[in-house]
ZAMARGU-4260 file (C-alpha; in steps of 0.2 Angstrom, whole numbers, plus 5000, padded with zeros to 4 digits):
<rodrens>
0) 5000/5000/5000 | 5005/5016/4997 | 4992/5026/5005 | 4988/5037/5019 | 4975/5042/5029
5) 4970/5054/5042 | 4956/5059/5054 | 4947/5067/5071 | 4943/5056/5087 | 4953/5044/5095
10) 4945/5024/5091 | 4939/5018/5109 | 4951/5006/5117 | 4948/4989/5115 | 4960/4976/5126
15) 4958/4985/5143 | 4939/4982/5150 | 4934/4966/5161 | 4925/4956/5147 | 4913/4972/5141
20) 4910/4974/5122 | 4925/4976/5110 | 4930/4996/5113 | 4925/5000/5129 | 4938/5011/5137
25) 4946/5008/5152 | 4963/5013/5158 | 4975/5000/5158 | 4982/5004/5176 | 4963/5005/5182
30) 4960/4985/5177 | 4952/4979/5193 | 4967/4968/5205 | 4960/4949/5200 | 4966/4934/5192
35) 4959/4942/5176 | 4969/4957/5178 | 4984/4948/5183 | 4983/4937/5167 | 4980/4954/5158
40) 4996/4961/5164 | 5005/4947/5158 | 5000/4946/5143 | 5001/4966/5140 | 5020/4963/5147
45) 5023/4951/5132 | 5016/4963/5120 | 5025/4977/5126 | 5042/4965/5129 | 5039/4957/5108
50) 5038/4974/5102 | 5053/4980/5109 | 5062/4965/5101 | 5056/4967/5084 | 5058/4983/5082
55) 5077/4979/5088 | 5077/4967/5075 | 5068/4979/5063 | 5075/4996/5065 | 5066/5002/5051
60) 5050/4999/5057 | 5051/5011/5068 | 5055/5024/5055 | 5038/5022/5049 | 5031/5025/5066
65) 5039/5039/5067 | 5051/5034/5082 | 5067/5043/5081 | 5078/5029/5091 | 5092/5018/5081
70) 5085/5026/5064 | 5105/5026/5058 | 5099/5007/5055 | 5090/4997/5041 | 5093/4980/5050
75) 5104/4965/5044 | 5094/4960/5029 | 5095/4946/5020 | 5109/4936/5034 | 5107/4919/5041
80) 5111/4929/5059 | 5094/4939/5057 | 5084/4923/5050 | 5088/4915/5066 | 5086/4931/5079
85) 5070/4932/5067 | 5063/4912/5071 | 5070/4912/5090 | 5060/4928/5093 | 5044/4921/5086
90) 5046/4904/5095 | 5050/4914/5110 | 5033/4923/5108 | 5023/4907/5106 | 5031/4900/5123
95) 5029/4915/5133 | 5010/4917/5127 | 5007/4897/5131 | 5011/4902/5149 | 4996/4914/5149
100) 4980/4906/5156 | 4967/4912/5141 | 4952/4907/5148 | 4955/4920/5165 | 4957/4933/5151
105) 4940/4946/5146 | 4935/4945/5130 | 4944/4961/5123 | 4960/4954/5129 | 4956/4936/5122
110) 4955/4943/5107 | 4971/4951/5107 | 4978/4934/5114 | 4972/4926/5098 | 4979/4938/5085
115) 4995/4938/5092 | 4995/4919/5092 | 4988/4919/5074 | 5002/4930/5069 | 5016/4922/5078
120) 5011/4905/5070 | 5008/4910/5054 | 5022/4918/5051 | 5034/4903/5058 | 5026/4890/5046
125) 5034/4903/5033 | 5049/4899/5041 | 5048/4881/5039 | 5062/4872/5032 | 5055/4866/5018
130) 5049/4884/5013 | 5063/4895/5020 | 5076/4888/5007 | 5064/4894/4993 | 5059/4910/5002
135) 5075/4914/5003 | 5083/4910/4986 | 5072/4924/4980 | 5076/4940/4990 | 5070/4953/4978
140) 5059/4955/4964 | 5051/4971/4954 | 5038/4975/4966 | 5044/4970/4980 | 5061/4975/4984
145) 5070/4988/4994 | 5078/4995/4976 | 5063/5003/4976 | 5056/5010/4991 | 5072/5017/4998
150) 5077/5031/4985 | 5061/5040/4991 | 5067/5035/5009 | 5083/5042/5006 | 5079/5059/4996
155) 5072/5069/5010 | 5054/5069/5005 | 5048/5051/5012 | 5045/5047/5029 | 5063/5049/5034
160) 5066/5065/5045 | 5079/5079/5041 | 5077/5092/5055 | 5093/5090/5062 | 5112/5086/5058
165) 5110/5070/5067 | 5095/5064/5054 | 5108/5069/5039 | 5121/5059/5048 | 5109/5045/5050
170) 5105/5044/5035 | 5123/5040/5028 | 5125/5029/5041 | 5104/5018/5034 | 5115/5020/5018
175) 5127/5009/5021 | 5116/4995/5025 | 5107/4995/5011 | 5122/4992/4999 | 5126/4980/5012
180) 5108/4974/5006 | 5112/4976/4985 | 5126/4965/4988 | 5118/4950/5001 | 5104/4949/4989
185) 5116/4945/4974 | 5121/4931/4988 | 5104/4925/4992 | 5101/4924/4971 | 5116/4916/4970
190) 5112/4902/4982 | 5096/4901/4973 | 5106/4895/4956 | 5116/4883/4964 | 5103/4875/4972
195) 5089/4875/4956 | 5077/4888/4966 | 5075/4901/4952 | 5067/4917/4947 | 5058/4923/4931
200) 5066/4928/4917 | 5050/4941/4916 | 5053/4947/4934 | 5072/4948/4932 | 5071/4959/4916
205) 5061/4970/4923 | 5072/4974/4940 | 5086/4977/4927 | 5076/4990/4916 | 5071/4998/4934
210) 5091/4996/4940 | 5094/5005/4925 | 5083/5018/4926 | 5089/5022/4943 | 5110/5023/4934
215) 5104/5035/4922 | 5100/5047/4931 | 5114/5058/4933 | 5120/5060/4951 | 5120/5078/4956
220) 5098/5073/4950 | 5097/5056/4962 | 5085/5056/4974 | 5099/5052/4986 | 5106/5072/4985
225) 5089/5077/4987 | 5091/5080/5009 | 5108/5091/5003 | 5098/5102/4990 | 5085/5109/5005
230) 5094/5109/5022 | 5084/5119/5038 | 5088/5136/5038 | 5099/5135/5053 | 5111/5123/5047
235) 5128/5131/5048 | 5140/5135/5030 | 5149/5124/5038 | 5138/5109/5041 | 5131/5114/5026
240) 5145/5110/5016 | 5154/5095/5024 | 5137/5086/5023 | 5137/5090/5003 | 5153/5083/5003
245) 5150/5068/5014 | 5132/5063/5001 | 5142/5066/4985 | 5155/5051/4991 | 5141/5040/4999
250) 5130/5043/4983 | 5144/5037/4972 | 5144/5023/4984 | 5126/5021/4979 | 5129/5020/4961
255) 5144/5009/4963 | 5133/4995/4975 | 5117/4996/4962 | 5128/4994/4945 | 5136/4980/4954
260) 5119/4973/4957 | 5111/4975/4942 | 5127/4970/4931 | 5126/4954/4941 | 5105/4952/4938
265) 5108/4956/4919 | 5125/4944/4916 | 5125/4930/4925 | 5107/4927/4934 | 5097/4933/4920
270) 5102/4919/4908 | 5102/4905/4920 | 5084/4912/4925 | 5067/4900/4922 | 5056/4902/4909
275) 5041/4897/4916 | 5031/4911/4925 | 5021/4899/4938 | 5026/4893/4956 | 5020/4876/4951
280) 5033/4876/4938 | 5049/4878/4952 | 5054/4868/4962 | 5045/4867/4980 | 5035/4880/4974
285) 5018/4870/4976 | 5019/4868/4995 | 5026/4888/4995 | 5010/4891/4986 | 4997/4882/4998
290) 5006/4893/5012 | 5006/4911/5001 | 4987/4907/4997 | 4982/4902/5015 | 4996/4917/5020
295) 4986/4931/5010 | 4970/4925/5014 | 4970/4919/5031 | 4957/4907/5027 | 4961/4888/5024
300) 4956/4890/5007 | 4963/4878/4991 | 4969/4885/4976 | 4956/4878/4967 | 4941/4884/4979
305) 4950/4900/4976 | 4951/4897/4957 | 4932/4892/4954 | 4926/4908/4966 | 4935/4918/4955
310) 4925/4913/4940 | 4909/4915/4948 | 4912/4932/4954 | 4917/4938/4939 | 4902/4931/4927
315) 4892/4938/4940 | 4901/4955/4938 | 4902/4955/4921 | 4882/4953/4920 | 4881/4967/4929
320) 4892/4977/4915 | 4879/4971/4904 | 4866/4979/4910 | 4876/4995/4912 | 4881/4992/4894
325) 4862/4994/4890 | 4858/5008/4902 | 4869/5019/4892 | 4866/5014/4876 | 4880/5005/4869
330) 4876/4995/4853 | 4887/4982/4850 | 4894/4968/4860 | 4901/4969/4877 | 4918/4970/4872
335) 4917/4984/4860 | 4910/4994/4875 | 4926/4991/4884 | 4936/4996/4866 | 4924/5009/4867
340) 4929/5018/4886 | 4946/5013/4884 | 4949/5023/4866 | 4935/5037/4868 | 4945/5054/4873
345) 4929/5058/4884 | 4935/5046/4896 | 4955/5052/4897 | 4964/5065/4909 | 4963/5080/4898
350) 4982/5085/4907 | 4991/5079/4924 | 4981/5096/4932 | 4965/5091/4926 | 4969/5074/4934
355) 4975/5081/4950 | 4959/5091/4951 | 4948/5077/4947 | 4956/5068/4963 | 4953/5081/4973
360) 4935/5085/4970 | 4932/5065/4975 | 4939/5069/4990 | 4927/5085/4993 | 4914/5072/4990
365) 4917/5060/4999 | 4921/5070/5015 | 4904/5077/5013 | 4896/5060/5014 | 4907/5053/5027
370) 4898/5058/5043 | 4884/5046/5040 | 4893/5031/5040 | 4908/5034/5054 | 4908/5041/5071
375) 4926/5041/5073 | 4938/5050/5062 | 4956/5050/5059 | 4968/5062/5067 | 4978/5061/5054
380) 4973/5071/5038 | 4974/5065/5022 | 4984/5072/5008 | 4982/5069/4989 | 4998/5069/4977
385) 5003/5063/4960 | 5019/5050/4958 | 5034/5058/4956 | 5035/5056/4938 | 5054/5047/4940
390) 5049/5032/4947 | 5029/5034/4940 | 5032/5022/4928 | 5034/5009/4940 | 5023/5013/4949
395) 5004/5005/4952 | 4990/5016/4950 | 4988/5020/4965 | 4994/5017/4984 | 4995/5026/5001
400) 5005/5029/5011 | 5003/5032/5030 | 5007/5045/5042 | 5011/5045/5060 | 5000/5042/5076
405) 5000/5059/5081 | 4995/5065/5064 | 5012/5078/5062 | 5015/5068/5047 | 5000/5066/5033
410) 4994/5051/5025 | 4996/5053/5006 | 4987/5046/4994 | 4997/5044/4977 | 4991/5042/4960
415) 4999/5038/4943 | 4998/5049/4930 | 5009/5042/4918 | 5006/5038/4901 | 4990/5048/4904
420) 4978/5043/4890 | 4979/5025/4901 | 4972/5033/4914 | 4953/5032/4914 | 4942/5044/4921
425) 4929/5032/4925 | 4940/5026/4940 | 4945/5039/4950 | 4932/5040/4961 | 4932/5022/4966
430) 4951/5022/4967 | 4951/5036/4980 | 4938/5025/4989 | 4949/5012/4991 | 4967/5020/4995
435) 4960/5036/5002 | 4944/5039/5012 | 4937/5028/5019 | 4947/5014/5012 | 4966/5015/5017
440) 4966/5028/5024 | 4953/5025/5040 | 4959/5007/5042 | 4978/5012/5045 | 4975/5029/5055
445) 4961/5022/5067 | 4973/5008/5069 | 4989/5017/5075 | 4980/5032/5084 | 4971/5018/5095
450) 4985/5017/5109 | 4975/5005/5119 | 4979/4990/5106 | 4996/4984/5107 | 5008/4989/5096
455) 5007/4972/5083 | 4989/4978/5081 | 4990/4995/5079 | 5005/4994/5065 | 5000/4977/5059
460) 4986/4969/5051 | 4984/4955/5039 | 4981/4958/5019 | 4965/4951/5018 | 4958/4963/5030
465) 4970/4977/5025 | 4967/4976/5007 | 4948/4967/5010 | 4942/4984/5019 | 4949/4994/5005
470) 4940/4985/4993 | 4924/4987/5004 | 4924/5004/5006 | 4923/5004/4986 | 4905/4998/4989
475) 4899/5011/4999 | 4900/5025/4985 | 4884/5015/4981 | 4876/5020/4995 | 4884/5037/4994
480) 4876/5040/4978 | 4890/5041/4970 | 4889/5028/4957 | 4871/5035/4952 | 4883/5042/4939
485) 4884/5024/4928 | 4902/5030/4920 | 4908/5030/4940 | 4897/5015/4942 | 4907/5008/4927
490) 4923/5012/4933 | 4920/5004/4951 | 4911/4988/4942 | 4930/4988/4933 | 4939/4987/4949
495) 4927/4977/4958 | 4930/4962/4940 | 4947/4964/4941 | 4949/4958/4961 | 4938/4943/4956
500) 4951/4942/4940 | 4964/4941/4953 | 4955/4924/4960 | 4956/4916/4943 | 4972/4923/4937
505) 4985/4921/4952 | 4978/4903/4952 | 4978/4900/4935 | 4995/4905/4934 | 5002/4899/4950
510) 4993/4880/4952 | 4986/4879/4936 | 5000/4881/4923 | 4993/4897/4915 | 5007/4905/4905
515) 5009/4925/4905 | 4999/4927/4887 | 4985/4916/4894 | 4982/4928/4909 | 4984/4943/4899
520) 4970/4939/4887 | 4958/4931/4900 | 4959/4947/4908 | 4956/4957/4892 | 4942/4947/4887
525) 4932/4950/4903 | 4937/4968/4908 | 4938/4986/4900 | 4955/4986/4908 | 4969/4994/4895
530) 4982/4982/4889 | 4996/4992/4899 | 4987/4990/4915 | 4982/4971/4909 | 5003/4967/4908
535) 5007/4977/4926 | 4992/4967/4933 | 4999/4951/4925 | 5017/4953/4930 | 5012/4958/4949
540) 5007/4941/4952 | 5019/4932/4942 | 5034/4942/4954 | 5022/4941/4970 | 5013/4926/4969
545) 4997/4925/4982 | 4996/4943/4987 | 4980/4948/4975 | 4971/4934/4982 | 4969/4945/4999
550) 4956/4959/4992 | 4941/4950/4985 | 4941/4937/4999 | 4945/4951/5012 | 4930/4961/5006
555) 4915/4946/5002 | 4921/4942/5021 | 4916/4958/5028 | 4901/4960/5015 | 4894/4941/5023
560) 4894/4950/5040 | 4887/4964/5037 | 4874/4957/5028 | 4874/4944/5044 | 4871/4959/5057
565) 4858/4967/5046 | 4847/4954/5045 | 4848/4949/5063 | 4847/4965/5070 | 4836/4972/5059
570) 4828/4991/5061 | 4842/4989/5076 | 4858/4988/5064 | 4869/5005/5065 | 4881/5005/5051
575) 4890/5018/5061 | 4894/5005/5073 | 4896/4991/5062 | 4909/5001/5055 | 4916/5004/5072
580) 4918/4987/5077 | 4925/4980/5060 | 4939/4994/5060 | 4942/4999/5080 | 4955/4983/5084
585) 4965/4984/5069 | 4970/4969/5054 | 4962/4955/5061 | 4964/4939/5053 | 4947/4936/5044
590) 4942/4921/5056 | 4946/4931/5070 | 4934/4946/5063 | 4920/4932/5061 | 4919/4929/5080
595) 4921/4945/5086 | 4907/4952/5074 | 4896/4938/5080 | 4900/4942/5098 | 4894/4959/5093
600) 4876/4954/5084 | 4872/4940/5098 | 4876/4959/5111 | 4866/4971/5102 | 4853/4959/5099
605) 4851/4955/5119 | 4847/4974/5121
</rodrens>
């Protein structure tokens, strides 16, 4: 995600009340002295003890909180030392928690006790060792790699701070870990030759178009000289120029680490790289499949129950096109309509400020309609920004970015403006939906400004919530009235198609045997999507395989309960508080949602 969102009133805390309804605030020091708050404080005391070991482990998780402590520090990346600190501290986790008596636990802290174990667990099976072998041979790939993320880090416009001379000096220092990063992750791809466990020729072309992208850019222009070209006013000359002096040498150090790795990529890996695009197709990559898909989704769902969902939600999206088809008119088949939005110059950006503009008025709307569905806002507020058009082409057409708890640093939400006649109009008020307001945005501010959840439930949160609210929130511009207008209505019935695609397509491709052309045209065929957002779409799941199953099956999740409280609660349902309890605890795993959303109904019902 690269989104961001911000809003008003705290979310009311959820783990500290005696077994009361999810939410209820009380101070944690004000628990009454029992057996139930004696198992509370223990279990807080791991919490507070696990995050303080992680974020040890991960310094740079703390940089997105905000925190300024041991932010000269990325981590040790990529080493067998940080693997095995990484597995000991989970398993450590796991034994501390067993010693905590769950059934002397309330409810709200029984909740938190099973999230945290859900995670723990979870992420240790990833860790097994028939998976961590695999896992490991692949350390990098075209969306998901620090090569991309840490230029924007680095340049003094990311979440990194540069108020000081100690934040400069730190962030030579966060500079030589990641080259120390380039240059393990040419180790961990070389481990992966020797021992058959291969990338994608696709995946690997692409990192190398995007390494060299990054070289050509002359140095004095790189995103890492960007914190030297705007320093606080009361920087001294002096400071002023040693620190110009000491990012030339480190920049060129930069250069020097990313040639090395993308020579390496393009001359030896490249041509020793698979052909085959599916995990099915590598070697142990079926069991890494089961574990990404059940991973994603937290469900214990088969690829092929994944695979034959897909295909009925999207004929039963693409019936509903159908009748949008007629509603507006369109003579022709169903397909020449998609030609026809994709090609007509009604539906493209007239110019990147006409785009920009378009953002922001979906965001005027929607705040206007906001107050009838949420009672608590975020504190952070939300900002809307283009792509900086030097990475833009890489980019996804849209993602967020968060801010901090205290709302001094904005969430962002981003758009992608290049190659601007790709970039449908029809879309943009259900793509703010989902990375803005009420989407991203609310689910990751509420989240972290909650400081009654511990701190894995306030930063964390599993994809198929994360992403499965997002794709939720894109409903509610029906309600809104928003998709009264049937070209928004289109473009959200387009988004909608292409997370039930995902279904079909990351399966197809991934346990199926599907090759690249195969997905491309499925997706074509059954979408108005453009071919250049077709291939992106395609190679994003050949590079992060499982991931895209998270959204669809996140969001019919959340639309089974609410449809559950409505019709049990009847005239008594408040979306306003349906709304609250879904996003007032944070990611939950989907199965931990269910029961706490049931506990809810069976409360409100008793009233």
């Amino acid at each position: 995600m690269t989104f961001r969102l911000a809003l008003a009133a705290s979310v009311a805390a959820i783990i500290l009340a005696q077994g009361g309804p999810l939410g209820a605030q009380t101070p944690h020091a004000a628990v009454a002295k029992t057996a139930e708050a004696a198992e509370h404080h223990k279990l807080f005391d791991l919490f507070e003890d696990a995050d303080r070991r992680e974020l040890a482990l991960n310094p740079l998780n703390g940089l997105y909180r905000g925190d300024d402590e041991r932010i000269d520090r990325l981590g040790d990346l990529l080493t067998d030392a940080d693997f095995l600190a990484q597995r000991t501290d989970i398993r450590l986790n796991l034994a501390l928690l067993a010693q905590i008596d769950r059934t002397k636990l309330s409810e709200t802290d029984k909740l938190a006790f099973d999230v945290f174990r859900y995670t723990q667990e979870i992420a240790l099976d990833g860790m097994s060792d028939d998976l961590r072998p695999i896992r490991a041979a692949r350390p990098i790939n075209h969306f998901f790699g620090m090569h991309n993320s840490y230029p924007n880090l680095a340049s003094g416009k990311g979440v990194a701070p540069f108020r000081t001379v100690a934040h400069y000096e730190d962030n030579l220092a966060r500079h030589l870990d990641y080259i120390a990063y380039l240059d393990r992750a040419i180790g961990r791809f070389r481990q992966g030759m020797g021992r058959g466990i291969l990338e994608t020729k696709l995946t690997i072309g692409i990192m190398v178009t995007q390494l060299d992208t990054q070289l050509a850019t002359p140095l004095a222009q790189s995103p890492f000289m960007g914190p030297v070209q705007d320093f606080p006013e009361d920087f001294s000359q002096e400071d002023r120029a040693r620190l110009i002096r000491a990012y030339e040498a480190r920049t060129a150090e930069l250069y020097a680490a990313t040639a090395r790795f993308r020579d390496f990529l393009r001359d030896e890996y490249l041509p020793a790289a698979r052909d085959s695009i599916g995990l099915s197709q590598m070697k142990g990559g079926d069991k890494l499949y089961a574990w990404l898909a059940r991973e994603s989704t937290t469900l214990p769902l088969e690829p092929e129950a994944i695979h034959q969902l897909g295909l009925a939600e999207v004929a039963r999206i693409k019936a509903d096109m159908v009748t949008l088809q007629r509603e507006v008119g369109f003579k022709g088949t169903l397909n020449q309509f998609f030609d026809y939005v994709r090609t007509d110059p009604r539906f493209k950006p007239k110019s990147r400020e006409a785009l920009t503009e378009a953002y922001y008025k979906a965001g005027r709307m929607v705040d206007a309609k906001i107050p009838t569905y949420f009672a608590t806002l975020p504190k952070s507020p939300l900002e809307i920004r283009p792509y900086d058009p030097a990475t833009e082409q890489f980019e996804a057409g849209g993602s967020y970015e968060s801010g901090t708890p205290d709302g001094s640093r904005p969430g962002v939400f981003y758009f992608n403006a290049y190659d601007l006649p790709s970039r449908l109009t029809p879309g943009i008020v259900t793509l703010y939906l989902h990375e803005g307001a009420p989407g991203h945005h609310f689910q990751v501010s509420l989240a972290q400004e909650n400081e009654a959840l511990p701190s894995f439930m306030r930063f964390g949160g599993t994809t198929a919530f994360v992403e499965g609210w997002a794709l939720y929130a894109e409903t509610l511009g029906y309600e809104m009235g928003f998709y009264k207008d049937p070209w928004n209505r289109y473009g959200t019935l387009q988004d909608e198609q292409l997370r039930a695609m995902r279904l079909v397509v990351d399966t197809g491709i991934h346990a199926k045997g599907w090759s690249r052309d195969q997905a491309i045209a499925y997706m074509l065929e059954n979408s108005g999507m453009t071919r250049t957002d077709v291939v992106a779409e395609v190679d994003r799941y050949i590079a992060i395989p499982g991931q895209a199953l998270a959204y669809k099956i996140g969001a019919l999740k959340i639309q089974e309960l609410r449809k559950r409280a409505e019709t049990q609660l009847g005239k008594r349902f408040d979306i306003r508080a349906f709304h609250e309890q879904v996003l007032d605890t944070g990611g939950l795993p989907l199965t931990i949602l269910e029961a706490k959303i049931d506990r809810w109904i069976a409360r409100e019902a008793a009233k």
